[in-house]
N, C-alpha and C positions, 0 to 999 in steps of 0.2 A: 481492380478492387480486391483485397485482400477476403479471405474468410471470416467469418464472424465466429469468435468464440463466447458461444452462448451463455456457458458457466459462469464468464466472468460478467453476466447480466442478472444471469439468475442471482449469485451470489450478494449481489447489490440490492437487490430487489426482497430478498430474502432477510438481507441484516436490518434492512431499514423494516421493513412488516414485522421483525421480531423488536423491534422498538416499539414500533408505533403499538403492538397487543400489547405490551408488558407496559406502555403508557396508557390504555384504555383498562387496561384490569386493574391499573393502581386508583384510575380515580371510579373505577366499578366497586373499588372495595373500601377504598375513601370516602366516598358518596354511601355506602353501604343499599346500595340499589338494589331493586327487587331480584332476584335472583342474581349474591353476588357472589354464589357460588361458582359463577363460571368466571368471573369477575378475578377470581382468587385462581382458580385453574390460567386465565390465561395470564397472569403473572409468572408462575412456574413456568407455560407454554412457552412465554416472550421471551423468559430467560436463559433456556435451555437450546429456542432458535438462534439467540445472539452466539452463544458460548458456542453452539455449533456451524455458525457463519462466520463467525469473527477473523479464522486465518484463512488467507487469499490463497485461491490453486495456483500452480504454477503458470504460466503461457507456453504456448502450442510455441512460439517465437523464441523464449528465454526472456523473454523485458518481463518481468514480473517487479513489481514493487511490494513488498511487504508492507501489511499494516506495522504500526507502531504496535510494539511490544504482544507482537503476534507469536513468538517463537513456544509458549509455554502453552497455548492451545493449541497449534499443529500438532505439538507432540501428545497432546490428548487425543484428539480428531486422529491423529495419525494410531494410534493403540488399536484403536478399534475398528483397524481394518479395512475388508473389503464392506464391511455394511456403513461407511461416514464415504469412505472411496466412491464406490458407487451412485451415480446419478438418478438413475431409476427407485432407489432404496431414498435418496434424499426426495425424489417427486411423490413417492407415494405417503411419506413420512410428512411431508409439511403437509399435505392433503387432507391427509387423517387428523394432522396438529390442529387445522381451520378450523375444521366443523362446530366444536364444542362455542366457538367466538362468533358465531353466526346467532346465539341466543339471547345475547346482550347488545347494546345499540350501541356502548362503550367501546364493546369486542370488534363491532363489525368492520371498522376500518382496517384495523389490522387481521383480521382473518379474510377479508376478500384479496388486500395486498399479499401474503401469505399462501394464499389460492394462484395467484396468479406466479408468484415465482415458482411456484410447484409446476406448475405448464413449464412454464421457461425450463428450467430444470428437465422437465421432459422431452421437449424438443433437443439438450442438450445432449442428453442420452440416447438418442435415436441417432444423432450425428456422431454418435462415439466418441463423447466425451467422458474424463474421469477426474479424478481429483490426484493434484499428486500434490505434497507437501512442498513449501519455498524454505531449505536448509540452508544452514549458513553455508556459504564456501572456503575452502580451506586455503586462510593467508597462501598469496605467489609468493614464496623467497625474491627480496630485491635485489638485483643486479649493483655491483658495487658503480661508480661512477668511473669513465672512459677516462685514462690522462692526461686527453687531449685537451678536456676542460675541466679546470685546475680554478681558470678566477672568471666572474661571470665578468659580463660586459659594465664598464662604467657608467658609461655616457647614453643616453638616449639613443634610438632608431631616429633618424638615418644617422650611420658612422661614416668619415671622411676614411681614407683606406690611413694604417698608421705612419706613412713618412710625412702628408701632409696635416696632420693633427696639430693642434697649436701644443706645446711644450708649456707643462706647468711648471710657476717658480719652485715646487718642491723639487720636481724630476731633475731641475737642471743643477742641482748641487755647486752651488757658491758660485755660481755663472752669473753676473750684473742683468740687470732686464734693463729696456732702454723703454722708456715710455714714446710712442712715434707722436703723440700728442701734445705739444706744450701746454704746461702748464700756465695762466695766467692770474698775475694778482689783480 
C-alpha cells in the first residue's frame, strides 16, 4: 500500500468548508439573524479559505491534476511564500479562521468542517509535507516522423501479408477483371 498524501485531503476538505461558511454566512446575512455580524465575517472568511485552497499541491508521485483554471491562484498562493507553503502556518490559520463561525448556528457547519481540515493539515505537516505549486510544463519539441511510414495502413486489422491481397480495379490499370460468378437474367 502506497503512502497517504495528507495535503491532498486536507486541501479537499478545506475548499469544500470554505464553501460550505461563505454559504452559511450568505444566508447569516440574508436572514439578517441575530448576530449577523459574524455572519458577514464568515463570508470574507469563506472566501478568502476558497481563493486560498482553490490551486492543487503538486504529488509526492508527479500525477497531479490541476483544477480548471487554477494557474492564476498558484501564482498568487505561490507570491507569498513560505507562509501559504507551509503546512503548519495553513493548520494554525484555518484554526484561528473557525472560531469566530462557532457563534452562529449558520457558521457552524462550516467552521467545525474548517476545524477539522486544520487537524488534517496538521498531521500533514508533522509527516513533512508542503505545498509546492502545479506549473505548466514546457511544450517537448516533436520529433519529425520516421520514413519508414510515409502512408498509414488502408485496410482494417488483420492484414493478409501484401502478395496475397486481393488487387483493386484502380491498382490494376486497364487490366479486364473477370467476374468468377455468372451472372444470371
Amino acid at each position: 500500500m502506497g503512502k497517504i498524501e495528507w495535503a491532498m485531503w486536507a486541501n479537499e476538505q478545506a475548499l469544500a468548508s470554505g464553501l460550505i461558511l461563505l454559504t452559511g454566512g450568505i444566508v447569516g446575512v440574508a436572514g439578517q439573524f441575530r448576530g449577523f455580524e459574524f455572519a458577514a465575517y464568515a463570508v470574507a472568511a469563506g472566501a478568502f479559505v476558497c481563493l486560498l485552497e482553490y490551486p492543487r499541491s503538486k504529488r509526492a508521485k508527479g500525477t497531479s491534476m490541476e483544477r480548471t483554471g487554477q494557474y492564476c491562484f498558484t501564482v498568487c498562493v505561490k507570491s507569498f511564500g513560505p507562509v501559504t507553503r507551509n503546512y503548519y502556518v495553513r493548520a494554525f490559520l484555518h484554526a484561528a479562521i473557525c472560531v469566530p463561525g462557532g457563534f452562529m448556528l449558520a457558521t457552524v457547519l462550516g467552521c467545525v468542517c474548517l476545524g477539522i481540515a486544520s487537524l488534517i493539515y496538521l498531521v500533514a505537516a508533522i509527516r513533512g509535507e508542503h505545498w509546492e505549486p502545479i506549473l505548466p510544463r514546457k511544450e517537448v519539441t516533436r520529433r519529425e516522423p520516421v520514413d519508414s511510414v510515409k502512408n498509414p495502413p488502408q485496410n482494417p486489422p488483420p492484414r493478409p501479408p501484401p502478395e496475397t491481397r486481393r488487387k483493386r480495379v484502380e491498382d490494376l490499370e486497364g487490366a479486364a477483371y473477370d467476374n468468377p460468378i455468372p451472372v444470371v437474367d
